[in-house]
C-alpha positions, 0 to 999 in steps of 0.5 A: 500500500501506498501512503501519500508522500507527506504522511511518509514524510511526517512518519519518517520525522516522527521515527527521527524524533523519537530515536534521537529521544531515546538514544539521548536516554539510554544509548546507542546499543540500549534502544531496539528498532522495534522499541523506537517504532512502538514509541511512535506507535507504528509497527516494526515492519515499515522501518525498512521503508525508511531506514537501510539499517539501525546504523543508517537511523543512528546516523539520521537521527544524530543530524536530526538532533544536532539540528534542533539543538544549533537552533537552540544556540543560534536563538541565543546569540541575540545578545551576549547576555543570552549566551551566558544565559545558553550556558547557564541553562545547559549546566543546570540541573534540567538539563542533567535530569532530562537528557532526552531532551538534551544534549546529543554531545552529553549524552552520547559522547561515550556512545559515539566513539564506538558506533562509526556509522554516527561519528562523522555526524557526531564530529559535523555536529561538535564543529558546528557548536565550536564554531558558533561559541568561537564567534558569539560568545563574548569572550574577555580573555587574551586566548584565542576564542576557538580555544576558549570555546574548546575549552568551556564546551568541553567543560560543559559537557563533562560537567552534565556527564559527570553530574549525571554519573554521581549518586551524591545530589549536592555533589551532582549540583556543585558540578554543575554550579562550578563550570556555571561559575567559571564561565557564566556568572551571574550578572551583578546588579548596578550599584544604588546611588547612594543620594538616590534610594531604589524606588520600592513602590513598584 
């Protein structure tokens, strides 16, 4: 039976969405294809119309998050400000509990190295962030900006790896705060005049 082009088209987005979903989750090898087709509720059997293989889908779906998550960062690069907030937001502990909804670099960095067929996606995808942070992130110190940007991004990502592995709550916390710190501080309110008190009426 054939199925309209844009319903094949919406069904090939939707098995994308959901293995990049649950490969965030639980890894490369920890995910069948048939439990990626029952999350999107379809049958095991069109997968093939789709995908040559699993490896195929791994690759896709990698490029798929990848996407998603440099919208994520283009979005930020509105003001300086909204890219330390971009850092915040990525060293914080939502981000550490939800990791199907984040990060394919924190999440499957591991899993990565040993799945080839994902490796050139993984690297198009790392490149692409590096190079983003390198050019927006206001950057103040004398290094070069793309180390720096080496630097911060594999601290972040470590950091959420890193919090994510430990049993210890307030440790996992204090990870994250610590690369939030060093690369994001919050920023300080201007001080008060003293010859003119805030205006507490508001």
């Amino acid at each position: 039976m054939r199925y309209p082009a844009a319903e094949t088209a919406e069904k090939h987005q939707r098995i994308l969405q959901e293995a990049a979903r649950l490969f965030r989750e639980q890894g490369f090898d920890g995910v069948s294809v048939g439990q990626i087709m029952k999350a999107t509720g379809l049958t095991h059997g069109p997968f093939y119309n789709h995908f040559a293989s699993k490896e195929a889908l791994m690759a896709e779906s990698t490029l798929h998050g990848s996407e998603h998550s440099r919208a994520a960062l283009d979005a930020a690069t509105i003001s300086p400000e909204a890219m330390r907030q971009y850092v915040r937001d990525y060293v914080s502990a939502a981000h550490r509990d939800a990791p199907g909804n984040g990060c394919l670099l924190a999440a499957l960095a591991g899993d990565a190295r040993k799945q080839p067929a994902v490796l050139p996606a993984f690297t198009f995808h790392l490149k692409s962030i590096i190079g983003k942070l390198t050019t927006h992130f206001p950057w103040q110190k004398k290094r070069p900006p793309r180390q720096e940007a080496i630097v911060m991004l594999s601290a972040m990502v470590g950091a959420v790896a890193l919090a994510r592995a430990v049993d210890d709550a307030a440790f996992s916390d204090e990870i994250l705060a610590a690369v939030s710190m060093a690369f994001a501080p919050p920023a300080l309110a201007p001080p008060a005049c003293p010859s003119r008190p805030p205006n507490l009426t508001h």
